[in-house]
N, C-alpha and C positions, 0 to 999 in steps of 0.2 A: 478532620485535621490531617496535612500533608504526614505524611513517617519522615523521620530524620537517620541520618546515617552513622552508624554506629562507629566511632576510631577507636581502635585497637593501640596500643603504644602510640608510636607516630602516622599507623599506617590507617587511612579512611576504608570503610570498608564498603562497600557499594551495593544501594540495594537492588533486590531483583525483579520488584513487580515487573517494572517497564520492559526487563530486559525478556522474561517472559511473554509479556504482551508483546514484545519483540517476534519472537520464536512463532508466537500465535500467528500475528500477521502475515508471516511468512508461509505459513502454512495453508495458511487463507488466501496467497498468489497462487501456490500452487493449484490452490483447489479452484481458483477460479479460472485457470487457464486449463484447466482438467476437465471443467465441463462444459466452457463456454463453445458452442457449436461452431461456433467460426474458429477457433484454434484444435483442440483434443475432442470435440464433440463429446464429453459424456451423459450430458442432455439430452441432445437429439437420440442417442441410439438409446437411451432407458425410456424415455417416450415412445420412440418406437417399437419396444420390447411388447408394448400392451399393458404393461404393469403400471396401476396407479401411481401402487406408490413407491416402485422404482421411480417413477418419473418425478411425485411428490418430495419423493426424499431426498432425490439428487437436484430438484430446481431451489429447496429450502438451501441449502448447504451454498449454491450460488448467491442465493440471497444474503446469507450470512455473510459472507465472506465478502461479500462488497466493497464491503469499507475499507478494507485493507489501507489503501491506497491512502485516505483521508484521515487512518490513523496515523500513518509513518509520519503524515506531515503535521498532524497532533501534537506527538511525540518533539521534531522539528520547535515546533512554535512554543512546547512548555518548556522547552531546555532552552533556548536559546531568543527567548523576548528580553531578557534581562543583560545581556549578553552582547555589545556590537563589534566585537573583532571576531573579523571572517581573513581566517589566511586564505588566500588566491588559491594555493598549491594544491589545500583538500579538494577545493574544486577539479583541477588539470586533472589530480589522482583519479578522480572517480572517471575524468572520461578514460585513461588510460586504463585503468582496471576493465573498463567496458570492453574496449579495443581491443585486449589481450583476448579477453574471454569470448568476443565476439570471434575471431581468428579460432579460439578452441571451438567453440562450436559449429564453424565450419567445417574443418580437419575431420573432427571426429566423428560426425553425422556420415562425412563423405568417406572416411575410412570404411563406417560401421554398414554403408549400404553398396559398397563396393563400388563408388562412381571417381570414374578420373578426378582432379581439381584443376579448374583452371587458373591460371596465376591472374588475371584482370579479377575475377571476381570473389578469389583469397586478396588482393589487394581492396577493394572495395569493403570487403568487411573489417578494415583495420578501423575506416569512420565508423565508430560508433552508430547503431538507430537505436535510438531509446529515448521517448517523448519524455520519461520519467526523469531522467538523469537531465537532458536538456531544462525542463521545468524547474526540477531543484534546484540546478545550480545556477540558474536565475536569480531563484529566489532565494537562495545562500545569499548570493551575492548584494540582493538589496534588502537585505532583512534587516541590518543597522539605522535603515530611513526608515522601517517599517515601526521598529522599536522609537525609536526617536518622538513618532510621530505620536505614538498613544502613550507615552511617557510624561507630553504635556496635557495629556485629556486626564478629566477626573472619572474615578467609576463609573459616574452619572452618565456621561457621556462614550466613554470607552462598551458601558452595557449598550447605550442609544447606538453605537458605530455595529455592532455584533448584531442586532435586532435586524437594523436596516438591512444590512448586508446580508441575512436569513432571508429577508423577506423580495431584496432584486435579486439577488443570485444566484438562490435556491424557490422558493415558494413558487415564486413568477417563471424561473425554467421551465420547471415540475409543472404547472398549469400550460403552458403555451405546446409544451412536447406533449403531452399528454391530450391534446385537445386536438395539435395537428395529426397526431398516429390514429387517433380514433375514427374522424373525421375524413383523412388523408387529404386535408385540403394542403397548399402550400402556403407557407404562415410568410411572409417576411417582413423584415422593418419594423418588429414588436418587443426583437430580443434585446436584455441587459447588459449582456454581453460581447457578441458579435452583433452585424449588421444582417448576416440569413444565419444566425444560428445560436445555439446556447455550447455547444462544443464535449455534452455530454460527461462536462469536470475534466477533460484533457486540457483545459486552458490554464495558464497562469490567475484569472483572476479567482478561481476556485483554488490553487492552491496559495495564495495571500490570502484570503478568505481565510481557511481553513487554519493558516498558520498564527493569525490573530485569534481563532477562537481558541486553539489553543494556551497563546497567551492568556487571552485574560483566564481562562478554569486556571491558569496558573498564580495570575494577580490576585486574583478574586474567587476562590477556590467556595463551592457552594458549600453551605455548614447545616449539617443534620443532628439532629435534637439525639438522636444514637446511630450506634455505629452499625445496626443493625438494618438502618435505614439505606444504606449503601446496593444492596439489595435489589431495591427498586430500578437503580440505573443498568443493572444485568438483567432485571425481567422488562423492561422498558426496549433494550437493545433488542432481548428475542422476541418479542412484540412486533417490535418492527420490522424485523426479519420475516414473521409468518405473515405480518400483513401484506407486504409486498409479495409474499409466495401466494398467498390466496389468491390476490387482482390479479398477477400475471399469469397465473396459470387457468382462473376465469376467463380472462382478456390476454390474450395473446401478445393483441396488437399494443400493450404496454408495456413489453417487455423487453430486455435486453437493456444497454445503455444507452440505448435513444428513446428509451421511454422511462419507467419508473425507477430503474436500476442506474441510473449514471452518477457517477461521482460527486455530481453538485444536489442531485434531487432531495427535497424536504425530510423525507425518514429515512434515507440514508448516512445525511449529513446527522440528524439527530440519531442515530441506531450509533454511526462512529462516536458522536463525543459523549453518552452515554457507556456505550464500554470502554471506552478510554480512563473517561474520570471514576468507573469502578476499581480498576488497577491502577490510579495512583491511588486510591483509600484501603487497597487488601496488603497485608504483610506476610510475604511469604520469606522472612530474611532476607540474610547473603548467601547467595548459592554458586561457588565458584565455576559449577555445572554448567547453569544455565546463564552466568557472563559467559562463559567462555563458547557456548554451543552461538549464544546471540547474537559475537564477532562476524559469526559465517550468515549473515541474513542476507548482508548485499551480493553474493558470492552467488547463494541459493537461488537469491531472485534471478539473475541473468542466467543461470546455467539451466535451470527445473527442466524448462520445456524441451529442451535439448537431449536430456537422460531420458525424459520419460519419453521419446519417439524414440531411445535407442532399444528400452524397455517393450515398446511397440512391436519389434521387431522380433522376439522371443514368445510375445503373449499378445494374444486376439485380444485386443482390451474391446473395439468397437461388438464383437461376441458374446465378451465376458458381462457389459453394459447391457445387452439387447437379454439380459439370461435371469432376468427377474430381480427383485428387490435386495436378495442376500448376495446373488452374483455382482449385482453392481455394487451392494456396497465395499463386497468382498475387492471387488477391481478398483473401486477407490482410495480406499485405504493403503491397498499394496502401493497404487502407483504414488500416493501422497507421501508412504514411509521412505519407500524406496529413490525416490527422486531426493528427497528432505536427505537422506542419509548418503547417496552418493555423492549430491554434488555439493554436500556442507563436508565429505570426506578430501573432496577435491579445491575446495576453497582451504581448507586447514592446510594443506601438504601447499599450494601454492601462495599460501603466506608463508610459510616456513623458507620457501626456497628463493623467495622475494626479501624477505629481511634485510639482508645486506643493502640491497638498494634503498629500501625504505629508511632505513635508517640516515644513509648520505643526503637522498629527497627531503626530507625532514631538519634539518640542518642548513639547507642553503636559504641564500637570501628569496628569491623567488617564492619559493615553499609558503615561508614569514611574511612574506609581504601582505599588509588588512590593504583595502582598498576604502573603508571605512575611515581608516586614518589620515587620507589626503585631507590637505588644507584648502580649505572652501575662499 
């Protein structure tokens, strides 16, 4: 049974699982761009250290953290199915939020490494790159049709819509990528999604997917005989995690997000809405703590990687990774706290000094304007 929110006099008081789960997934970007070998390599060099389970323990913690991405838009899909006014304005904000921080992490890399700047390519990072922000606010924006549409389906069918969509989305990705990396044949003209490809959950139809599954655990919230039972969907999620850590570190050639590990894949998608739907059933109260640390997660996510290569520059982390199972975790953790707490330091202090604008932004017509409200 969902928790309900406690009001104080007049004033509601807001609970904290989600915002929590919030904090988590955040923590789960960092970690995942921390070790993924193509960005921070922590992977690669705990692998190459020789230590098992340096390697073990740093490619589960990948695994885990996978989902990040399929929770946020969870979270997305449970607050807002019920819900079809989308102001314009949150959208422009987020890219503008980007743009800003995209420009500080310019600046500041190039301060912190001592390289001139050049004005063409501080102007070029005022556009935004972030497939994330591109995708969501897509799918902000058509999530009113989205809602619409399963609003006239019954359970019967809104579960039938969630099944299907498991089973082309995800299942058949999951088998097709998995058969070509094995294989290395080249697959095309089989996929669900694109025409050569499944797009590894970077595409828009993984995240409508994912924001309807969300809906419905919210319409149709699954009901356990105790509450004890809850349980299951946290050993379920870490199930999944280990299982995927087992195959890809057996099989190689399944790993990463073009094999077993991409956003749409079968235990992934199921690992996210399993700890998802664990934290909407756990009550941890109101914790003015953890709303208020939770504010900074969109802040965190654009800036992490940026701290942690300034962090780089003080500490051999690819050394500290290659220095066996305590080193690495010892190096993980640091640059997890350490990234988490500077740049949610740096999101606080640059909402503070944003306020005034935001409050004028917030106010104008633009801002207000639903696009959901034109007349058809």
């Amino acid at each position: 049974m969902l928790m309900k929110e406690k009001v104080i006099g007049s004033k509601k008081m807001r609970k904290s699982n989600i915002e929590l789960l919030r904090i988590l997934c955040t923590l789960m970007v960092i970690s995942l761009h921390m070790l993924n070998p193509a960005i921070i390599g922590g992977i690669k060099y705990a692998k190459a250290s020789g230590s098992f389970l340096a390697w073990g323990a740093t490619n589960w913690l990948f695994c885990f953290s996978i989902t990040a991405v399929d929770i946020f838009i969870l979270i997305s899909g449970y607050f807002m199915i019920d819900n079809d006014k989308r102001k314009i304005g949150k959208a422009i904000n987020l890219f503008f939020v980007c743009s800003v921080y995209s420009v500080v992490k310019y600046v500041s890399l190039h301060l912190a490494n001592g390289v001139p700047m050049e004005v063409k390519y501080l102007l070029q990072n005022i556009f935004p790159k972030s497939y994330y922000v591109f995708l969501y606010c897509t799918l902000y924006v058509i999530s009113p049709y989205l809602n619409r549409m399963v609003r006239g389906m019954s359970r019967q069918s809104y579960r039938r819509l969630i099944i299907v969509g498991f089973v082309l989305f995800c299942l058949w990705p999951t088998i097709i990528d998995s058969y070509k990396n094995l294989t290395g044949s080249k697959v095309i003209e089989v996929f669900t999604i694109a025409r050569d490809g499944n797009g590894s959950g970077f595409t828009l139809i993984n995240f409508m997917y994912i924001y309807l599954l969300g809906g419905y655990l919210k319409k149709y919230p699954i009901v356990f005989r105790n509450a004890g039972m809850k349980y299951l969907e946290l050993a379920a999620a870490l199930g999944c995690s280990l299982i995927n850590c087992a195959v890809t570190m057996a099989v190689p050639k399944l790993g990463g997000t073009g094999g077993l590990l991409g956003y749409d894949t079968a235990l992934v998608v199921i690992q996210a809405a399993a700890l998802f739907d664990f934290f909407t059933r756990i009550d941890v109260g109101s914790s003015s703590v953890i709303n208020f640390v939770a504010k900074s997660s969109f802040g965190i996510f654009l800036l992490h990687t940026t701290v942690i290569r300034m962090i780089m520059l003080v500490i051999d982390v690819p050394k500290m990774f290659r220095g066996g199972v305590l080193s690495a975790l010892g190096c993980y953790f640091l640059l997890l706290a350490g990234s988490f707490a500077a740049a949610g330091l740096f999101d606080v202090l640059a909402h503070w000094v944003m306020t005034p604008v935001s409050r004028w932004w917030s106010k104008t017509r633009l801002f207000n304007f639903d696009a959901a409200s034109l007349k058809e």
